[in-house]
C-alpha positions as a LaTeX table, in Angstrom:
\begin{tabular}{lrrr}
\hline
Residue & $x$ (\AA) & $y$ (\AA) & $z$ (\AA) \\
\hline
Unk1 & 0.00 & 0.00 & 0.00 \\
Unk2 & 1.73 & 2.98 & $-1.65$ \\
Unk3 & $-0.10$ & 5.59 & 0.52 \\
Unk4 & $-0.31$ & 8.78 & 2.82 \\
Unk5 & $-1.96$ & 7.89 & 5.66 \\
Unk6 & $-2.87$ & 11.18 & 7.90 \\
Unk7 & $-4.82$ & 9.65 & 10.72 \\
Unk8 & $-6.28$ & 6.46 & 11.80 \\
Unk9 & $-7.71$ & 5.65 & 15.35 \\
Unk10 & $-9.34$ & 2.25 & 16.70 \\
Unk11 & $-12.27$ & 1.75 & 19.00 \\
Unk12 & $-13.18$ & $-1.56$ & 20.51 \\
Unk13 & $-16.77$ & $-3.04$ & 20.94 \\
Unk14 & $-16.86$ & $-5.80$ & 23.64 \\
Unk15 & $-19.80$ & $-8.00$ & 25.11 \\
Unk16 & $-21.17$ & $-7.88$ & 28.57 \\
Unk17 & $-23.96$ & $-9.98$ & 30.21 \\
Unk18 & $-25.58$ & $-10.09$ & 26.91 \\
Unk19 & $-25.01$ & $-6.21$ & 26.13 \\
Unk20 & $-22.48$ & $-4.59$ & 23.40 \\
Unk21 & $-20.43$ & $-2.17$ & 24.83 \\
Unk22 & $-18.41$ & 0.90 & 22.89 \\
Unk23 & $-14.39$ & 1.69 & 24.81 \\
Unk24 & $-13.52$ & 4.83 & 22.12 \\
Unk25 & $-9.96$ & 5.86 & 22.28 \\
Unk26 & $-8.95$ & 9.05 & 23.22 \\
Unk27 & $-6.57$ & 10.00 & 20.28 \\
Unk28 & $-5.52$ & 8.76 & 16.90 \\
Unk29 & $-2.71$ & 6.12 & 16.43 \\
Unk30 & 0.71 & 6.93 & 16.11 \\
Unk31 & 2.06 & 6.89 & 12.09 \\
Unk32 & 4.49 & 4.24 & 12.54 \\
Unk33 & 5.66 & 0.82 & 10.82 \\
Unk34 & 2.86 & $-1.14$ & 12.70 \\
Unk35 & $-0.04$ & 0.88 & 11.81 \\
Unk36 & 1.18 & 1.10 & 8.37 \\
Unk37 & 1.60 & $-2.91$ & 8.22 \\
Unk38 & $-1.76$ & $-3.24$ & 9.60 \\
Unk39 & $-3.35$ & $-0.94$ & 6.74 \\
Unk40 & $-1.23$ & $-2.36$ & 4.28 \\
Unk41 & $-2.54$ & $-5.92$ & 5.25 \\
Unk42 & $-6.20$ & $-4.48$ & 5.76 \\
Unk43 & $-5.79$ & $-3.20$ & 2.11 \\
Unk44 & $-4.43$ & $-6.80$ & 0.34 \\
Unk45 & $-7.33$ & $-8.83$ & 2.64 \\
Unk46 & $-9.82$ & $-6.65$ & 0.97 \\
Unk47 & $-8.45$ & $-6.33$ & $-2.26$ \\
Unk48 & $-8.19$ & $-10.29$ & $-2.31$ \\
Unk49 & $-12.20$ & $-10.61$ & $-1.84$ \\
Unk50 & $-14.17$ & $-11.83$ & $-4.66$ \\
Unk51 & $-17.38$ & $-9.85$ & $-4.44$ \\
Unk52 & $-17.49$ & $-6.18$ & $-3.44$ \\
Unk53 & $-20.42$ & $-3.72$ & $-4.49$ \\
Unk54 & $-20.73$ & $-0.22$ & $-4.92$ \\
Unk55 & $-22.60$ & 2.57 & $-3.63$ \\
Unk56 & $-23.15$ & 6.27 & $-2.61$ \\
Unk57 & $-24.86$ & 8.11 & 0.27 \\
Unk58 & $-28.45$ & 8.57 & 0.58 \\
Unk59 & $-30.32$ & 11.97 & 0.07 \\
Unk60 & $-33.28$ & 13.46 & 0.70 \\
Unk61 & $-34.86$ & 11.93 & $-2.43$ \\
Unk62 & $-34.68$ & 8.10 & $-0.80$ \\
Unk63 & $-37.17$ & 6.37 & 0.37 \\
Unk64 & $-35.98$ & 5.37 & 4.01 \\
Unk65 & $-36.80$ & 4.45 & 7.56 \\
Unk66 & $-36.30$ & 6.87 & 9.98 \\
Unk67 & $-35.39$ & 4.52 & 12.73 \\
Unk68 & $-32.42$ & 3.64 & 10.16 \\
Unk69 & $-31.48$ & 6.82 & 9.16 \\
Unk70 & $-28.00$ & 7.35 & 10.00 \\
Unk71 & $-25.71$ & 10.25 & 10.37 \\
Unk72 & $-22.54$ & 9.28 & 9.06 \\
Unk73 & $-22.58$ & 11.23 & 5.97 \\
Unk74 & $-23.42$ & 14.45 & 7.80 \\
Unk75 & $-20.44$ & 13.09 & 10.52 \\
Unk76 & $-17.82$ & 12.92 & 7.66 \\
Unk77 & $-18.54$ & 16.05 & 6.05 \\
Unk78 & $-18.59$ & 18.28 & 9.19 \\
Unk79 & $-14.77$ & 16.41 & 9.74 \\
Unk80 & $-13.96$ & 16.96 & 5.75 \\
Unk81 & $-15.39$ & 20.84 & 6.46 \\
Unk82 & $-12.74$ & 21.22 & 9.54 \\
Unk83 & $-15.86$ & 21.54 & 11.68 \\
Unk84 & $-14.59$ & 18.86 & 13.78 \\
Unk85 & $-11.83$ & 17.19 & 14.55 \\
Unk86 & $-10.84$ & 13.91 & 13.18 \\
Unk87 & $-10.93$ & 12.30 & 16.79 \\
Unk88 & $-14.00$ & 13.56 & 17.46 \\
Unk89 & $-15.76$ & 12.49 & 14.25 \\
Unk90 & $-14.27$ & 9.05 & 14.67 \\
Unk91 & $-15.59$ & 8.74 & 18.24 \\
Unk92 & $-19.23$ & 10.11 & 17.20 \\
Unk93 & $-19.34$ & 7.51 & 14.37 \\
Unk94 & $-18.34$ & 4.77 & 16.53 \\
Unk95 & $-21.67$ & 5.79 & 19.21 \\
Unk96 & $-23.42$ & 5.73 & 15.75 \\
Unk97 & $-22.45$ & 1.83 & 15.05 \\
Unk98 & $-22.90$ & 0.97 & 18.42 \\
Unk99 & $-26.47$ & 2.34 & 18.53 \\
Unk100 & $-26.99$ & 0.29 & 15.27 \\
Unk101 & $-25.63$ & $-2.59$ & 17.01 \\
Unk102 & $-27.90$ & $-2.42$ & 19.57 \\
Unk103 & $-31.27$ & $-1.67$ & 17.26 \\
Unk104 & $-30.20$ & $-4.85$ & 15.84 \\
Unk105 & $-29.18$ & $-7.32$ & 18.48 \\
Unk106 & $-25.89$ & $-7.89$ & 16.96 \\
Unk107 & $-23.33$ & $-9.40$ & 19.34 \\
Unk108 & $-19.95$ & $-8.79$ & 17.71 \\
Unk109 & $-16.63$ & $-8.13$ & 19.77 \\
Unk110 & $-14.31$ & $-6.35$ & 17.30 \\
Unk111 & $-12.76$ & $-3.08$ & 17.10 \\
Unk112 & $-13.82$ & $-0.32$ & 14.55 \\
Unk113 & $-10.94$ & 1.01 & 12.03 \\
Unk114 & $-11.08$ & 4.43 & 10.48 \\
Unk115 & $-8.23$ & 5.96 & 8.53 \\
Unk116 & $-7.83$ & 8.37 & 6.33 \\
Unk117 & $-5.40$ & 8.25 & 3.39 \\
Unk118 & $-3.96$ & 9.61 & 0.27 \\
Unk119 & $-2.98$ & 7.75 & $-2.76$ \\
Unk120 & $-2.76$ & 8.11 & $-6.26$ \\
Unk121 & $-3.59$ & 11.44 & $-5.95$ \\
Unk122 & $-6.43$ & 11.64 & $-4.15$ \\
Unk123 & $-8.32$ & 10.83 & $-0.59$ \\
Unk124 & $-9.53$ & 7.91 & 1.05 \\
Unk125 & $-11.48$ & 7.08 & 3.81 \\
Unk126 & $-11.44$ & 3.50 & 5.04 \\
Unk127 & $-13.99$ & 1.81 & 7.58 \\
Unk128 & $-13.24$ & $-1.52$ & 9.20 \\
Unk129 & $-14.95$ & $-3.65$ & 11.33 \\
Unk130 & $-12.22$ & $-5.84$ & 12.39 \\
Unk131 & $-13.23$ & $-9.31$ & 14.55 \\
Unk132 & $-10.75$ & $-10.38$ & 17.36 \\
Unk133 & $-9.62$ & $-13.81$ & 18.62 \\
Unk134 & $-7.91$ & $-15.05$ & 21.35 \\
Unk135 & $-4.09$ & $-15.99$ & 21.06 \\
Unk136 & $-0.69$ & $-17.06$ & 23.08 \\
Unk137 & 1.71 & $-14.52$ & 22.40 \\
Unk138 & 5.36 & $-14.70$ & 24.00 \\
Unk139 & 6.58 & $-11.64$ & 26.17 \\
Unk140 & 10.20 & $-10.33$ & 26.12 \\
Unk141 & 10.50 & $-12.19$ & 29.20 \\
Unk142 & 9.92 & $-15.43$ & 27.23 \\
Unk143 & 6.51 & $-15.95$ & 29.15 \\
Unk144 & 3.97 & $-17.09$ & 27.76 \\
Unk145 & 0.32 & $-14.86$ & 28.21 \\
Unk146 & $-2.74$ & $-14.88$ & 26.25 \\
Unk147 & $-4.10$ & $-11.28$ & 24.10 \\
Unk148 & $-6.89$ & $-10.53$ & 21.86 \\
Unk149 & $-5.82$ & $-10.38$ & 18.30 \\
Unk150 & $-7.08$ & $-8.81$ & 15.07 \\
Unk151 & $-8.73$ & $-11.06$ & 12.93 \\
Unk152 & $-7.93$ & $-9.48$ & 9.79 \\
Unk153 & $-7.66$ & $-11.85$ & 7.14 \\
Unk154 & $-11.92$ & $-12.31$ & 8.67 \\
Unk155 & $-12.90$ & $-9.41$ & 7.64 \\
Unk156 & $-16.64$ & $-8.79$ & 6.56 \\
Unk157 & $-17.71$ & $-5.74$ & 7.49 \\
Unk158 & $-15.42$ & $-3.24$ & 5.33 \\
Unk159 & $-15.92$ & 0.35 & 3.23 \\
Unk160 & $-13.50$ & 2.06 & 1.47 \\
Unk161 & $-15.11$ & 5.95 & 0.75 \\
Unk162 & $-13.36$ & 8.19 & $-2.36$ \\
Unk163 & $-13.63$ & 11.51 & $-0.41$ \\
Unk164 & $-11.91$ & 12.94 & $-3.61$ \\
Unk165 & $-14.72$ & 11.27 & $-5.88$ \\
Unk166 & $-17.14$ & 12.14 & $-3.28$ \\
Unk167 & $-16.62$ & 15.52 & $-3.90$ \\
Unk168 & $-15.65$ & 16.14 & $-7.66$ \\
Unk169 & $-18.56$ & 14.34 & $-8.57$ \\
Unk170 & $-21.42$ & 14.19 & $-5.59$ \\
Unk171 & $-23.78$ & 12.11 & $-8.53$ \\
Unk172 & $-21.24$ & 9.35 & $-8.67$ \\
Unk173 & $-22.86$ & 5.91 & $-7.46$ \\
Unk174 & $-19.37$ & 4.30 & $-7.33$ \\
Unk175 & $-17.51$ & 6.37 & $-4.82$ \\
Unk176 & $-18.11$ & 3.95 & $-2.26$ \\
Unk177 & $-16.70$ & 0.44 & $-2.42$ \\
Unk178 & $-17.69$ & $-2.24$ & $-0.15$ \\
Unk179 & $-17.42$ & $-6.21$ & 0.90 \\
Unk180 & $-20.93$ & $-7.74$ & $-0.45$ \\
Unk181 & $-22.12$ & $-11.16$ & 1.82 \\
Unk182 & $-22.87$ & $-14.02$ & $-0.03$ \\
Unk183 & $-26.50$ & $-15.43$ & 1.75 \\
Unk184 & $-29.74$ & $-14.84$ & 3.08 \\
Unk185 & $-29.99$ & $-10.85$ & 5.11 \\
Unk186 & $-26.26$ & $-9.81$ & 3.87 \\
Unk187 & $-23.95$ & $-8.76$ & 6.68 \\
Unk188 & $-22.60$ & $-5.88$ & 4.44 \\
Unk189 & $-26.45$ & $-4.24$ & 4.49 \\
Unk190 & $-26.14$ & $-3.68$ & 8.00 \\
Unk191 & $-23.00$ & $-2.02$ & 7.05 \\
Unk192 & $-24.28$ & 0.24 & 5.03 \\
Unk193 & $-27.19$ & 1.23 & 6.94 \\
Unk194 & $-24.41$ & 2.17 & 9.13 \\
Unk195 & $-22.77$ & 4.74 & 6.45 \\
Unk196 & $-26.22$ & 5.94 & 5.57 \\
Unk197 & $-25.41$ & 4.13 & 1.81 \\
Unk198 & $-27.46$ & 2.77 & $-0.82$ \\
Unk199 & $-26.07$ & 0.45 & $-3.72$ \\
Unk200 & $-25.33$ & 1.71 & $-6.36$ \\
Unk201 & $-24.18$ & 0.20 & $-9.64$ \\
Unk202 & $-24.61$ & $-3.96$ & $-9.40$ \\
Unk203 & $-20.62$ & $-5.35$ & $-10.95$ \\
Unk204 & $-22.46$ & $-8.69$ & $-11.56$ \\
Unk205 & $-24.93$ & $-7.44$ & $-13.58$ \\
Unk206 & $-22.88$ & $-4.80$ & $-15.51$ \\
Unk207 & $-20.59$ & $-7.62$ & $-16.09$ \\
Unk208 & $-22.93$ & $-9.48$ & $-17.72$ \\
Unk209 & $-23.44$ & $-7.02$ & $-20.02$ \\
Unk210 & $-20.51$ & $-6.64$ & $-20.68$ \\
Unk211 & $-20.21$ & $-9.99$ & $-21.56$ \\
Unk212 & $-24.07$ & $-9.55$ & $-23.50$ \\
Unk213 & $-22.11$ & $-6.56$ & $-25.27$ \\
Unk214 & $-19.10$ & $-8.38$ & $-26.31$ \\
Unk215 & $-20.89$ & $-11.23$ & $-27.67$ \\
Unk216 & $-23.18$ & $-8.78$ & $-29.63$ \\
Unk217 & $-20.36$ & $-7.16$ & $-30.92$ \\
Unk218 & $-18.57$ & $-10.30$ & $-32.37$ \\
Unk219 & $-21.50$ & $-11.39$ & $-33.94$ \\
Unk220 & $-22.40$ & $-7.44$ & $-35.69$ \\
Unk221 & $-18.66$ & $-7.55$ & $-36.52$ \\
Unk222 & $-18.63$ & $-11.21$ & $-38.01$ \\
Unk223 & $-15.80$ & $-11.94$ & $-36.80$ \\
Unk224 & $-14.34$ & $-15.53$ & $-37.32$ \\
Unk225 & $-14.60$ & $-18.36$ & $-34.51$ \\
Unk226 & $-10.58$ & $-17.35$ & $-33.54$ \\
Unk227 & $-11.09$ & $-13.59$ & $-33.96$ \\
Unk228 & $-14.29$ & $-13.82$ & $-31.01$ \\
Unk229 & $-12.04$ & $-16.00$ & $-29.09$ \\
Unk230 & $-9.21$ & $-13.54$ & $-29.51$ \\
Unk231 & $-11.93$ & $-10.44$ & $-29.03$ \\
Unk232 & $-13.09$ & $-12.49$ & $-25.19$ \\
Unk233 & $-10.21$ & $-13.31$ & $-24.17$ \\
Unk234 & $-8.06$ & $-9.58$ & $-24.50$ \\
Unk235 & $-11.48$ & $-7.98$ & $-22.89$ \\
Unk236 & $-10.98$ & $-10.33$ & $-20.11$ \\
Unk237 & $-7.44$ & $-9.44$ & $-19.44$ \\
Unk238 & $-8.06$ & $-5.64$ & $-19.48$ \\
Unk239 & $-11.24$ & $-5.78$ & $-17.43$ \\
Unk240 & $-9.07$ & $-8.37$ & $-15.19$ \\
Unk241 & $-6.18$ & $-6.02$ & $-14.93$ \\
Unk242 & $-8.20$ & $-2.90$ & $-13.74$ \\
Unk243 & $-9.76$ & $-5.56$ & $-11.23$ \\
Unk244 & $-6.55$ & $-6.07$ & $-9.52$ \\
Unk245 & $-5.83$ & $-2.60$ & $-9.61$ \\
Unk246 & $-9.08$ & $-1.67$ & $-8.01$ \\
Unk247 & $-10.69$ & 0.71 & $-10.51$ \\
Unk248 & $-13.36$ & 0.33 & $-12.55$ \\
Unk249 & $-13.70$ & $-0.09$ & $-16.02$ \\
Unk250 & $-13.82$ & 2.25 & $-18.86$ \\
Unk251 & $-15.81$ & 1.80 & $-21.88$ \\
Unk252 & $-13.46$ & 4.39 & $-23.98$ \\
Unk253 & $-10.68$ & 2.97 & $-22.63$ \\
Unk254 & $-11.58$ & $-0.58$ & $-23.32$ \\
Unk255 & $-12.15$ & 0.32 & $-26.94$ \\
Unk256 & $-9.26$ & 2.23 & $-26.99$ \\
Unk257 & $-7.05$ & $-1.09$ & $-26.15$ \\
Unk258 & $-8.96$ & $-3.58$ & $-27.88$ \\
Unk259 & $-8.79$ & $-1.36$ & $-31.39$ \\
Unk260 & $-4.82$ & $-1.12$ & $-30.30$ \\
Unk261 & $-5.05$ & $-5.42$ & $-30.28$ \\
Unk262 & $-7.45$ & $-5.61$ & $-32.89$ \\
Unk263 & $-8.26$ & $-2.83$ & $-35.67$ \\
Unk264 & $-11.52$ & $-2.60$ & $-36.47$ \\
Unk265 & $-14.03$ & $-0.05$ & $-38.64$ \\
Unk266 & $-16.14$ & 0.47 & $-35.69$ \\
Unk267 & $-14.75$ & 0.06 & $-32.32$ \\
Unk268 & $-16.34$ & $-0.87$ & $-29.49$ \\
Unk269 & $-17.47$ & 2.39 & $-28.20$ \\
Unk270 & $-19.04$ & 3.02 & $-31.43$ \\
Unk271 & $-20.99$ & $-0.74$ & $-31.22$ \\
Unk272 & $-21.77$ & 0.56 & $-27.71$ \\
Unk273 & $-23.20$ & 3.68 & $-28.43$ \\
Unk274 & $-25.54$ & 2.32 & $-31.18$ \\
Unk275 & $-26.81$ & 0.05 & $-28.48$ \\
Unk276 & $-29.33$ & 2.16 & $-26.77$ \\
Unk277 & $-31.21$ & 0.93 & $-23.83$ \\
Unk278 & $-28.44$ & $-1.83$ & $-23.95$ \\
Unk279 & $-25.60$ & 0.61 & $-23.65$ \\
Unk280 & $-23.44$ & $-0.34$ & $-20.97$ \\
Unk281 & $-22.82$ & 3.07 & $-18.69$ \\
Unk282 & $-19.63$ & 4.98 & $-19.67$ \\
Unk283 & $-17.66$ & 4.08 & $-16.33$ \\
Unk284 & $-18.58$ & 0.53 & $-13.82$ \\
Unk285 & $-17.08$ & $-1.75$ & $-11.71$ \\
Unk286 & $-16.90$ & $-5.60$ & $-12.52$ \\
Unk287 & $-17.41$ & $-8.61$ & $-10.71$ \\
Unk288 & $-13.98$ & $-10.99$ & $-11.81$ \\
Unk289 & $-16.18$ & $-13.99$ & $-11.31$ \\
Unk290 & $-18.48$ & $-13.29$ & $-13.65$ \\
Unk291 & $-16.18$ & $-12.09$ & $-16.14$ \\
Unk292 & $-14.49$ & $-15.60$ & $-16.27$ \\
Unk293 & $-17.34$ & $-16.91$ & $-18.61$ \\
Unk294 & $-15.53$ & $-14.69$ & $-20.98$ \\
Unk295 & $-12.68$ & $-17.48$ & $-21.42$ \\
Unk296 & $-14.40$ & $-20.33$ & $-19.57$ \\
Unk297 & $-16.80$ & $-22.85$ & $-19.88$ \\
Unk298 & $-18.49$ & $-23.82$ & $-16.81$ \\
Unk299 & $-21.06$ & $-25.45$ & $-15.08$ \\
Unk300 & $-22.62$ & $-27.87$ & $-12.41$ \\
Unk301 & $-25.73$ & $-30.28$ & $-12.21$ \\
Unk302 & $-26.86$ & $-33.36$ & $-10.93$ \\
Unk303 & $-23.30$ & $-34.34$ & $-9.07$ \\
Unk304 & $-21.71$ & $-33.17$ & $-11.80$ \\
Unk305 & $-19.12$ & $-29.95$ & $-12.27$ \\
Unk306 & $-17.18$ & $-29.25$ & $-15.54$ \\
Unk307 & $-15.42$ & $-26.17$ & $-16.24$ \\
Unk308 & $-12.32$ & $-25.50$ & $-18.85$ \\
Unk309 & $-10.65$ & $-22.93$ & $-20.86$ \\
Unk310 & $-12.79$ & $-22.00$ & $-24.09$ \\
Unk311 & $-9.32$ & $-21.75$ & $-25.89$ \\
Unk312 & $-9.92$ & $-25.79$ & $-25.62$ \\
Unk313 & $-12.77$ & $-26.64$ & $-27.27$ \\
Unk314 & $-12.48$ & $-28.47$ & $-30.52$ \\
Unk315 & $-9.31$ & $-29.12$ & $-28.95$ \\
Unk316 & $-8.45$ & $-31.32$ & $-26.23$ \\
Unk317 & $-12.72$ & $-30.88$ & $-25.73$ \\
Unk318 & $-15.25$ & $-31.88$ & $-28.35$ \\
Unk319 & $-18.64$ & $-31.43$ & $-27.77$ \\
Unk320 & $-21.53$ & $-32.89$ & $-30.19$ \\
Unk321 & $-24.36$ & $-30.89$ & $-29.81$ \\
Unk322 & $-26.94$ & $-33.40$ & $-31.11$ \\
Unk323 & $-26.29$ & $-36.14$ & $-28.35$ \\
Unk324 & $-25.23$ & $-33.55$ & $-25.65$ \\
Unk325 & $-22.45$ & $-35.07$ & $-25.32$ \\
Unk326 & $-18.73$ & $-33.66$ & $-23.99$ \\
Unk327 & $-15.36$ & $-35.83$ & $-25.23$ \\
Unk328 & $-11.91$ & $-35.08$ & $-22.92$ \\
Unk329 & $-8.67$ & $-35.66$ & $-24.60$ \\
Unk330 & $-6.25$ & $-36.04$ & $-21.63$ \\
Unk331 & $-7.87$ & $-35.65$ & $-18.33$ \\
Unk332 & $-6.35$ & $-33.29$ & $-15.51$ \\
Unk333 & $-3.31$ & $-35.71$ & $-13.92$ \\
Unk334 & $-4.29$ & $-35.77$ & $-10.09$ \\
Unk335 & $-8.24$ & $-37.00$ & $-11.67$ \\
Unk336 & $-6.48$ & $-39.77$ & $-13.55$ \\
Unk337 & $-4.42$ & $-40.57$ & $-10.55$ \\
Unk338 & $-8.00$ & $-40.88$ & $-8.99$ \\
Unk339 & $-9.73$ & $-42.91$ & $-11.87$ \\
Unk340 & $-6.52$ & $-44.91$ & $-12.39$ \\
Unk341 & $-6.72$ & $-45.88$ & $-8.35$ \\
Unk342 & $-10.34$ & $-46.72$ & $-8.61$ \\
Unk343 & $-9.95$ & $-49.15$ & $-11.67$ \\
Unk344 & $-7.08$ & $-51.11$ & $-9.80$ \\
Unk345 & $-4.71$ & $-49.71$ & $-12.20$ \\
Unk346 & $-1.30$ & $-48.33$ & $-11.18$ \\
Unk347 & $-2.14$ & $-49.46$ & $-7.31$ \\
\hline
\end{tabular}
């Protein structure tokens, strides 16, 4: 993590006869090595997760209930204004989550991360919700004692707020980045009741249209079996790259690199712009998941799952349409190993 930070402070949450309870420090952390490894960690765990959504504050115009309505917004500008100071907006949003906590029951020992940052440019604002565990830890005494540690690489409840975005462009619905659950009430929309957020753009869904887009394209285009291959595959690696690097991805830009890869009359942007109500928006985020069915087959059913590399088919993979049925040329070593070991053979 190639970054400024200017302040970051922790509060802990800890359980009590079946109450939450809210310990806020007193002053922000010192800028040293450790909190700048614990950031820099904090940054690569939530990098590394799969599914993260976007979103922006509410406003007036959403529909909301009051009992949720929070203050956080209002919290973060008064600090951004100088109204405040940065302990005391920390502290103030911290009462905020533990209030939430306690409208909804939740039961969660942690401590609550805030830190604000520069990078690239511009400003950051990062909320954690970071669970604890017990550990052993050995003193310079070479005792042995037990301490609450930071959970990090568990981290679910996470937001990471563009302040600079926030405020160049107050209509953006992608300013705010944060860790999506995977089941039934998501943990992350407690979260952003929390921030006062709604969701903005879905990646999932724009990356399926992307991938509705692309296909759409190679087929307007014409281009040969190789050339759509060729045309998935290098979207994939661009919209993979800016994936890694955290930033969403750019329709003019994508054009830009695919024309650079392969020259066409109309680019991309052109296709995109004759699309209409299809029209993928100028600027989203992806979902890398999703994007894989770019340059993968996959799928699951009935106790079985199949996936490989579409660069494959009519390859090492034949599939006959008519009978539905899929022919492997040289199965994956460690499942012949198995097969081989179930026949008798080789054992």
């Amino acid at each position: 993590m190639q970054a400024d930070v200017q302040h970051s402070i922790i509060h802990q949450f800890y359980t009590n006869d079946g109450q939450i309870g809210l310990r806020v420090a007193p002053s922000t952390l010192a800028i040293n090595d450790e909190v700048g490894l614990l950031l820099e960690e904090l940054t690569d765990v939530y990098q590394a997760k799969p599914s993260k959504g976007y979103a922006r504050f509410l406003t007036a115009d959403d529909e909301q209930e009051a009992t949720l309505k929070s203050d956080f917004p209002e919290l973060l500008e008064g600090w951004r204004q100088q109204r405040v100071e940065f302990v005391d907006f920390s502290q103030q949003a911290a009462k905020l989550l533990h209030q939430q906590l306690q409208h909804y029951g939740i039961l969660e020992p942690g401590f609550l991360l805030i830190a604000a940052y520069s990078e690239r440019g511009q400003d950051f604002l990062v909320v954690a919700f970071l669970p604890s565990q017990d550990g052993v830890t050995i003193a310079a005494d070479l005792s042995v004692d037990r301490s609450s540690q930071l959970a990090i690489s568990k981290v679910q409840l996470a937001a990471s707020i563009n302040l600079t975005e926030w405020h160049e462009e107050p209509d953006s619905t992608t300013f705010i980045s944060f860790i999506k659950g995977r089941a039934g009430r998501k943990v992350s929309d407690f979260f952003l009741d929390f921030l006062g957020c709604a969701e903005g753009l879905n990646p999932k869904k724009q990356s399926q249209q992307l991938i509705e887009s692309v296909s759409r394209y190679a087929q307007e285009e014409q281009l040969e079996a190789d050339e759509a291959r060729q045309l998935r595959k290098s979207v994939y690696e661009i919209c993979d790259n800016q994936w890694q690097q955290g930033e969403p991805v750019r329709v003019k830009d994508l054009s830009e690199q695919l024309h650079d890869s392969m020259p066409r009359e109309r680019s991309f942007a052109d296709f995109n712009q004759s699309q209409e109500e299809r029209a993928l928006v100028d600027e989203f985020p992806t979902d890398r998941t999703t994007l894989r069915k770019l340059v993968k087959f996959q799928g699951q059913g009935g106790g079985l799952s199949v996936a490989f590399d579409q660069d494959l088919l009519s390859e090492r993979v034949e599939y006959d349409p008519h009978s539905d049925k899929l022919t492997i040329h040289g199965t994956p070593p460690n499942l012949r190993d198995q097969l081989r070991r179930y026949f008798g053979i080789d054992s």
